[in-house]
N, C-alpha and C positions, 0 to 999 in steps of 0.2 A: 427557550424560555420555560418550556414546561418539563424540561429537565434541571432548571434551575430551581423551579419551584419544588420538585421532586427531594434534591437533594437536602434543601433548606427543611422540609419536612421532616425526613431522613435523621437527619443530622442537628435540628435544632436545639436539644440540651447543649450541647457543645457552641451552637453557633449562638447559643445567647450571653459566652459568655465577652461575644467579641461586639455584636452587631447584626441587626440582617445589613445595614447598609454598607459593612467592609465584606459581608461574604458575597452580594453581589457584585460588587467592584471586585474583589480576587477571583470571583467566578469568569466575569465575562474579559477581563484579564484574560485569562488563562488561555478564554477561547479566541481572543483576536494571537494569543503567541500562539494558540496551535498546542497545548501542553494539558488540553482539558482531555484527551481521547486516551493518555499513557491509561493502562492497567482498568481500561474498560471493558464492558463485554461488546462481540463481534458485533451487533442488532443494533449497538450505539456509534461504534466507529465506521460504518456503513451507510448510516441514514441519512447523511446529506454529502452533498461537494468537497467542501468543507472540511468536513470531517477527513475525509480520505487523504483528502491532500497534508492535509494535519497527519495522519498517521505515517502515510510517507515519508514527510520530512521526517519526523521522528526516528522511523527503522534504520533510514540514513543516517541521523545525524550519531545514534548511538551506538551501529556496527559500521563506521565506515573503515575503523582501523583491519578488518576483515579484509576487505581490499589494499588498502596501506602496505598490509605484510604481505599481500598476494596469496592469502589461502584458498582455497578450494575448496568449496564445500557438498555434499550433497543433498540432495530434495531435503530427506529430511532431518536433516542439522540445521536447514535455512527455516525450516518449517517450526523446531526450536527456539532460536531466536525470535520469529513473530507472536510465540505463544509467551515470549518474556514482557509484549509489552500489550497482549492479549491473549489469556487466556485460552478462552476457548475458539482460537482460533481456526477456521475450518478448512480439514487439509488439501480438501477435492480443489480449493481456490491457488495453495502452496501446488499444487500436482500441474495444474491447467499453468501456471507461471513458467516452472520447468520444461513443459511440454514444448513451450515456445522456444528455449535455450534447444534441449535435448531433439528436437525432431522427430527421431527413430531411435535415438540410443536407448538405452536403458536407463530408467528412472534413478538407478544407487550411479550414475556415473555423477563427476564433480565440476560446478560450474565455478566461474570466478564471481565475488560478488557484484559489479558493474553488469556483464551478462545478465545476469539474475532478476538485479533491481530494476532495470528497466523494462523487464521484462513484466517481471508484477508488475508494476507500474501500470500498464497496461491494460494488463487483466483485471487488479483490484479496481481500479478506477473507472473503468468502463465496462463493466462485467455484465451487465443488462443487455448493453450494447453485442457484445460479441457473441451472445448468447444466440441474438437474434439474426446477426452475420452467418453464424454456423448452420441456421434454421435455413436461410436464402442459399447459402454454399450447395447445400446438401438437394436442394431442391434443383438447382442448374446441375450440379451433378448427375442428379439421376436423370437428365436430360428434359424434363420440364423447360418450355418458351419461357420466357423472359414475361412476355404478357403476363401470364398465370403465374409466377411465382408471387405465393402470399407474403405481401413486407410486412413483420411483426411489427406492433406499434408499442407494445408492452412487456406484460410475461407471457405472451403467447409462445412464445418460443424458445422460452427459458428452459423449458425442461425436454426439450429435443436433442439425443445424444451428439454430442461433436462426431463431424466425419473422421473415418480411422484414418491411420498411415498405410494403406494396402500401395503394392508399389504401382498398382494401373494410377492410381490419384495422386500420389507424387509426381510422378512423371508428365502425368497430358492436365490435372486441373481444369481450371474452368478458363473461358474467353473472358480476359480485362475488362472491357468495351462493357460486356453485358452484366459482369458483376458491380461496375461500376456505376452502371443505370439502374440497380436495384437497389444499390446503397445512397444514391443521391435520393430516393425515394424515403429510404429508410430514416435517414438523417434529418429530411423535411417533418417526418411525420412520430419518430420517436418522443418517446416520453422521459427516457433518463439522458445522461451525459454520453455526448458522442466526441469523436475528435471534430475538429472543422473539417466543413463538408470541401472546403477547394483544396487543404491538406490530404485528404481521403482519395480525391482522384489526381493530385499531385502523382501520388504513390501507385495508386492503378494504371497512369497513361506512361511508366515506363516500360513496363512489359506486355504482353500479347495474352500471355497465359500465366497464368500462378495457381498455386493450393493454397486451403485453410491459411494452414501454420505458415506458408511460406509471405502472405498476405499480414500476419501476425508479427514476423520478425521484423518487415518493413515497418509496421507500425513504431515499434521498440523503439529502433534505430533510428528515427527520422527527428532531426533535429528539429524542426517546427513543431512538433506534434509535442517534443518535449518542454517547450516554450509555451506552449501553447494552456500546456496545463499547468504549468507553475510552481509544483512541489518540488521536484530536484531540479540540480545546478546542468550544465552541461557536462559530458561525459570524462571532457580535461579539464574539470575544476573540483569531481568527484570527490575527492579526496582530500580538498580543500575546504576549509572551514573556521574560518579565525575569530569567529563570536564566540564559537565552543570552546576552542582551544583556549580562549582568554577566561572564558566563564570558570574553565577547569584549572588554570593555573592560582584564578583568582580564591574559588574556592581550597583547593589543595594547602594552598601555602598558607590558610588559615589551621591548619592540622600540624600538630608540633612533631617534629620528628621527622615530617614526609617528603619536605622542599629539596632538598638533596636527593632522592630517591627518584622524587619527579624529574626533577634536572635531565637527573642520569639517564632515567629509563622515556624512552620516544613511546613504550606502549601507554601512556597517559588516556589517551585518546578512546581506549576503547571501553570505560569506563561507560557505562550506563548513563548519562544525566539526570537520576534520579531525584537529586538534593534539590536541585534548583527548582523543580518541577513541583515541589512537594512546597515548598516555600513561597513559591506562585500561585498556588489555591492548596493552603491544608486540608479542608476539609474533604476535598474528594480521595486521594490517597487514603486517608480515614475511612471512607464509606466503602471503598471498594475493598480493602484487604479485610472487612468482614464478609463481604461476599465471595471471595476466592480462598478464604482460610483453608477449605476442605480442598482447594485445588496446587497449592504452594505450600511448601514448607516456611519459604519465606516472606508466609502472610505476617505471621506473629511478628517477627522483628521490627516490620514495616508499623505494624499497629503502635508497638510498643515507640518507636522513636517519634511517631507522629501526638502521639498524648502525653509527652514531655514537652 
């Protein structure tokens, strides 16, 4: 609400010439599709549940042809794309997603996007959370009881370096059992979004011993946990998408000349869903490409087709 109020403020010369009562309505519009976070800053698409999962779907829905054609990309090409539908999106967050993919490799190595996405997934969504997993890891590592490891409740733990890849901690990690009894702690007593706490030791009571990252990839992969949170599909339906598909054909074949082109060409898909988005709440598209003008070239364009 008080980013609604913000905007309308913002933007009222323009919103008078329609209504406050249709910019609220295409406001909160926008926000039950999920289409109000496109081309906002990181502090906005971060600040609720909501939001995240809103962005999620989003990065999906408009590089999923990425995966389609089976490219490969690396850390940061993927870190490009997130800056197309934010800005100033921050890379330490793209670095930690990879981490989970990559292991030990090297950062310039190439992941698929499926790999990738559900990897952020992860991290962006529950980034408080793992923040404070890393803080209890690192404390049973250095061989600290179980008793005495402090469970972060907040940002206490937020800015505690993640455990490295050194090969003694690959190898031996910590006992399940006990990292499990810290995280069922953790999970009672956190303050941001966590996975479910019975999905969480789901994933701990199949092995004996695990590391960080290797604790992080089970997250990824685990089909409850991705049900659980709701923004993407399941991993063999990735790639499927028939709102968009129809949204794009529907739009496209009103463009003279291009219906044949579409036809022919299957890359259709990998098209931005900018249009739709914009026609769903104009006035934000508006507010934000004068705020990113100094950061896009193709802020102007964006202004310019929005005040026609």
């Amino acid at each position: 609400m008080e980013d609604a109020v913000c905007q309308l403020l913002e933007n009222k010369e323009d919103i008078s010439q329609y209504g406050i009562a249709r910019f609220f309505t295409e406001y909160f519009n926008s926000v039950c599709q999920g289409t109000h976070i496109l081309f906002r800053e990181f502090s906005f698409i971060q600040a609720t549940p909501h939001n995240r999962a809103s962005f999620l779907r989003a990065f999906w829905r408009c590089f999923r042809s990425v995966g389609k054609n089976g490219d490969l990309l690396t850390m940061k090409e993927y870190h490009c794309l997130l800056q197309l539908l934010c800005p100033d999106f921050p890379l330490e967050l793209t670095q930690k997603a990879a981490r989970i993919v990559l292991m030990d490799d090297a950062m310039d190595c190439l992941m698929s996007f499926s790999d990738f996405l559900f990897a952020f997934q992860i991290q962006f969504y529950y980034s408080e959370f793992l923040e404070s997993v890393a803080a209890i890891y690192q404390d049973l590592l250095s061989g600290k009881n179980p008793k005495t490891v402090i469970v972060p409740t907040s940002s206490s733990g937020q800015h505690r370096q993640r455990p490295t890849l050194c090969e003694a901690s690959m190898l031996e990690g910590v006992e399940a059992s006990l990292f499990s009894q810290c995280l069922e702690n953790l999970c009672d007593r956190h303050k941001y979004s966590c996975p479910p706490p019975a999905l969480v030791k789901e994933v701990l009571s199949n092995v004996q011993r695990l590391t960080f990252y290797g604790f992080l990839v089970a997250l990824s992969k685990h089909h409850g946990i991705n049900q659980a949170l709701g923004a993407l599909p399941d991993k063999g339906d990735l790639m499927h998408d028939p709102a968009m598909d129809e949204e794009l054909e529907r739009l496209l074949a009103q463009i003279p000349g291009l219906v044949n082109s579409v036809t022919a060409s299957p890359e259709v898909s990998c098209l931005p869903s900018r249009t739709p988005h914009r026609a769903g709440f104009s006035w934000r598209p508006l507010h934000h490409a004068r705020k990113v003008d100094t950061e896009s070239d193709g802020s102007t364009e964006e202004t310019d087709e929005s005040e026609t």
